[in-house]
N, C-alpha and C positions, 0 to 999 in steps of 0.2 A: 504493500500500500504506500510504504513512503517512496518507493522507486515513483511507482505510478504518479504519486503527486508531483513529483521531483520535474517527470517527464510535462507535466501539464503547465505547470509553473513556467518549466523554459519553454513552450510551444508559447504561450501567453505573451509571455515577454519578446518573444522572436514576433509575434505579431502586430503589439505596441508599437515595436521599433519602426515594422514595415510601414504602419499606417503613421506614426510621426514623419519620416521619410518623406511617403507620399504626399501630408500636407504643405512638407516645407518645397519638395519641388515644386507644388503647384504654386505657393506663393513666390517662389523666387523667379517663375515659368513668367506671373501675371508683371511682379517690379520689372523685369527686364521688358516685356512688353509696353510697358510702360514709359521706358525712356525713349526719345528721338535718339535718330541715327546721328545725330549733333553731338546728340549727350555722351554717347556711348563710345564715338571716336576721339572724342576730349578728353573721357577716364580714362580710356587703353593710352594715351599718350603719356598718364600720369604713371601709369603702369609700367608702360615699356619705358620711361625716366628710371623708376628705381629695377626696373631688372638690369639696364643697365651699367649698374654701380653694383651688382654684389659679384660676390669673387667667383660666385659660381657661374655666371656667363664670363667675365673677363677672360678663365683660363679652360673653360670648353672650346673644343675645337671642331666638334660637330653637335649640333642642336636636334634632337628630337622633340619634334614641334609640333600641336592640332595645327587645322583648321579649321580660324573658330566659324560658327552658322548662328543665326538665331538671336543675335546679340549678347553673345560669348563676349569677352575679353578680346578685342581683334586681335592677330600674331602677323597679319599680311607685314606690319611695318617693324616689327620684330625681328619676319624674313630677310626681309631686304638690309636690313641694319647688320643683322649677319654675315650676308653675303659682303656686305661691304667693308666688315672685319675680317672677314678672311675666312671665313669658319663653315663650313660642310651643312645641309641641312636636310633634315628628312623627314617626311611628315606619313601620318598612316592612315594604312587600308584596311577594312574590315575584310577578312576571309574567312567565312563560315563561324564558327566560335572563336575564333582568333584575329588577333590585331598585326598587323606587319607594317614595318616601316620602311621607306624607298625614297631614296635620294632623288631631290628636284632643286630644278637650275635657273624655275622662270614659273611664275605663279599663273603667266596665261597663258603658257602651252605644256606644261606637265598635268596639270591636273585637270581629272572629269568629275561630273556626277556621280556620286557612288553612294554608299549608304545612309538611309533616310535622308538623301537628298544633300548630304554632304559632298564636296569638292575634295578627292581622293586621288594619289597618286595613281600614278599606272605603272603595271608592273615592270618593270624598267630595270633599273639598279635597285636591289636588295643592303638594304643598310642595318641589318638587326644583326651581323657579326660585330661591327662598331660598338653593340650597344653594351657589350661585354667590356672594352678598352677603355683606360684613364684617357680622362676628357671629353668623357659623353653627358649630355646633360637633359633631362627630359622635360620637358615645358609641357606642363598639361593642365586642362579643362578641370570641372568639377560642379555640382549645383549649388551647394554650399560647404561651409566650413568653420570650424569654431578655433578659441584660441591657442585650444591642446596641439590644433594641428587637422585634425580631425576630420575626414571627408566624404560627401556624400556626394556621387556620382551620378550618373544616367541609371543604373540598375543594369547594366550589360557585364559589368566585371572585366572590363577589357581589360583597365589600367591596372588591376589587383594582380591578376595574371603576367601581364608582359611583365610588372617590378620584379614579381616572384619569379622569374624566370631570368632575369637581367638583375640581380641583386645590386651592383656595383655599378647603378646608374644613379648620379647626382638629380635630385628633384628639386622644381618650384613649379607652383601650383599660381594659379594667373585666377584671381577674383576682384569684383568691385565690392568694395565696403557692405554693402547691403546684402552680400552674400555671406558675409563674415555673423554669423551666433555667436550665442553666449557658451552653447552646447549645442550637438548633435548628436544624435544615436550612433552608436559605433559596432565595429562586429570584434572579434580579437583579431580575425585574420584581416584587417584591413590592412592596408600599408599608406603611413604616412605622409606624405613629402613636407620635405627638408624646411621649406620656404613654402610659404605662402606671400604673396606682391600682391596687394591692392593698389588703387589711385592712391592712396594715404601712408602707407607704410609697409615695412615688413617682417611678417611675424614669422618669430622661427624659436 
């Protein structure tokens, strides 16, 4: 009987979590919708200011990068700012339950339409052997975040997967302020990143 409760108890809680989760992506889903395309390429510049200034871009020498959709955190002028340091950049495909990343040279003629309507490389050059080697740095999305660090994603698991599979990739996580809680539900296997960079600061 206590087994039994035991198990009922963590099902409970596992389904608190999902349905906190879900509230907070629909409320973060409606703020972004929310802002003009004004508003949103003004924070990203605030954004890409302090990525630019921490140690973990300066001495990356290839960037693993989204492409944000939907009024994500932009990374277009992220890309470009890379390439114009000097530095490799690779952005990712979804392939079936898996994520892969593949190096691009030109934001309008590498990338198509690809999953849920996201701008995805093509298969071209493979760049997930880099993501093993000093100096890889993963720049990734998220729907919100709290001050532990803490992250709630799309619910795909991609990012959970590829870290745990690329252990020895350098992370910062790209949100606007209003994505940033006080708390969010966490899982144990979640994984971190390093940074988080809003328009205002960066919490690590």
């Amino acid at each position: 009987m206590i087994w039994n409760g035991s198990v009922k108890e963590t099902e409970t809680a596992q389904e608190e979590s999902r349905l906190k989760k879900k509230a907070i992506r629909k409320e973060v889903r409606l703020l972004r919708a929310g802002c003009s395309d004004e508003e949103i390429h003004a924070m990203s510049l605030k954004v890409l200011a302090h990525v630019l200034e921490t140690e973990e871009y300066r001495e990356a020498e290839t960037l693993f990068v989204y492409v944000d959709c939907k009024h994500e955190t932009e990374t277009s002028d992220l890309i470009r700012r890379a390439w114009a340091d000097g530095k490799s950049v690779a952005v990712p495909r979804v392939l079936g339950q898996e994520m892969k990343f593949f190096y691009i040279h030109s934001l309008e003629t590498d990338l198509e339409d690809g999953y849920f309507g996201i701008r995805e490389p093509y298969e071209k050059e493979p760049a997930d052997e880099a993501a093993d080697r000093p100096g890889s740095l993963m720049v990734m999305p998220g729907v919100a975040f709290d001050e532990a660090r803490h992250r709630i994603g799309y619910g795909g698991g991609f990012y959970d997967r590829y870290l745990e599979a690329h252990p020895g990739l350098d992370t910062i996580a790209l949100a606007f302020e209003f994505q940033v809680k006080e708390e969010v539900p966490f899982e144990p296997f979640d994984i971190l990143p390093g940074k988080i960079v809003t328009e205002k600061r960066v919490i690590s």
